[in-house]
Structures are given as C-alpha cells and as structure tokens.
N, C-alpha and C positions, 0 to 999 in steps of 0.2 A: 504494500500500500504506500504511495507515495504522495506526499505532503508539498504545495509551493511554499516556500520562504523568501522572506524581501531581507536582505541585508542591501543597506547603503544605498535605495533605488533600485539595486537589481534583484530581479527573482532567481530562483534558481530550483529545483526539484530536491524535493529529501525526504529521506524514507522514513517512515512513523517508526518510533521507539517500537523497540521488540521487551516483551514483558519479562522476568525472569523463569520461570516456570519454560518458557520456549529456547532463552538463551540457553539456559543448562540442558535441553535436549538437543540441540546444536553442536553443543562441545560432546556431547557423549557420543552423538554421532560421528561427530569426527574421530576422537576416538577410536572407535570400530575400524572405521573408513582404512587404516591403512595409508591415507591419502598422505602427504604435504603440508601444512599449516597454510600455504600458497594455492596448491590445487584446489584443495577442498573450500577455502574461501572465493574461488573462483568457480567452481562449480556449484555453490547454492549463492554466485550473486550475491556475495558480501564484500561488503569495505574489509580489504587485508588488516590492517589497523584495527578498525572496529573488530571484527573476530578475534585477533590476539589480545586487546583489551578484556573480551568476553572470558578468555581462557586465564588471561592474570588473574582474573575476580576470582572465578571459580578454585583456583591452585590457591588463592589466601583462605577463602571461603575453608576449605579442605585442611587447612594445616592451622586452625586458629587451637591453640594449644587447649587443651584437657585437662582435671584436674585428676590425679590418678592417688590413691592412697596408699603411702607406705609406709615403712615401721623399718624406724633409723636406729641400730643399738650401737653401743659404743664401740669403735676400735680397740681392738684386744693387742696389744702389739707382742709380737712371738717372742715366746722365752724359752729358750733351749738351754738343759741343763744335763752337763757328761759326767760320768762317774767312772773312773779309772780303775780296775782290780788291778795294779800294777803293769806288766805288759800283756796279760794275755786277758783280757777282759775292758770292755767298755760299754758302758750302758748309757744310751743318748734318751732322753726322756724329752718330746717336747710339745708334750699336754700335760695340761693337769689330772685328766685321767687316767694316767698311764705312774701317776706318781706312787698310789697305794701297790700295786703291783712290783713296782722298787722296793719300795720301803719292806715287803713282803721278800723280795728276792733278799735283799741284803740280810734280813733277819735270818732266813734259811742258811745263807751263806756265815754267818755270824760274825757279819766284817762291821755289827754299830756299833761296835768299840771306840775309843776314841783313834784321831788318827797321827 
C-alpha cells in the first residue's frame, strides 16, 4: 500500500508502515529463505535499509537479557596437605574428606607419636 508524501513542495510515493506482528514474519521468512539479506529484500520489494533495520530490532528484541536465578557459595580455595612416612610412603590428602581416613591410617600405622 503506498502513501503520497509532500516534503518541501515535492510529493513523492511511500509505502504505509508495516505493523510489527508482519515485520517479525518477514524476518523469519527470510530466515528460512536461504536467501541474501540483499536478495530476499529485493525479492519481497523492500527498502534494503529498511529490512536490515527490521532485522537489528528483532536480534535486540531477542537478546534483551533475562533474569536467571543462582546460588553463589563461597570460594573454597585448595588446600593440599602431604604426609611423608620417610622415603617410602607419602600421603597427599586434599579434601577435607579424605582427612579422617588419614588420621585413621596413621593411627593403624602408629606413627601419632610425636615427631
């Protein structure tokens, strides 16, 4: 559908706003298409311009951020701790989990003496 417009004394022909609901089928068809950003605006009779304007909205439209919920705990920061049986034994421990299991070895081994 096209519209006259007077700028300055001259008229000139311009096409009636396209609604959004039509623009966004537009860009999804292009999409599909395959096409060019060039072609495809040239083969549905669009202003080049106008079309990639259509497509910038759309790509912000799309990326306007989210709020997303997460659960922040504190940084643990690693602690490794070696136990030397002299040279033929080494016991690397480095969780806190793994500590009673130590504590447990060495009592077996009967090395919680002093040192």
């Amino acid at each position: 559908m096209w519209a006259m417009k007077t700028i300055n004394g001259s008229r000139r022909l311009r096409s009636a706003r396209t609604d959004a609901a039509h623009r966004t089928q537009i860009v999804a068809a292009f999409e599909r298409s395959g096409l060019s950003a060039t072609a495809f605006a040239r083969q549905q009779g669009l202003n080049y311009t106008t079309f990639c304007n259509w497509r910038q909205r759309q790509r912000e439209v799309k990326s306007v951020p989210a709020f997303v919920q997460v659960e922040v705990t504190a940084p643990i920061a690693p602690v490794e701790l070696v136990i030397e049986l002299g040279t033929q034994a080494r016991m690397r421990i480095q969780s806190e989990s793994q500590l009673a299991l130590a504590t447990h070895l060495l009592h077996r081994l009967n090395l919680t003496g002093a040192c």
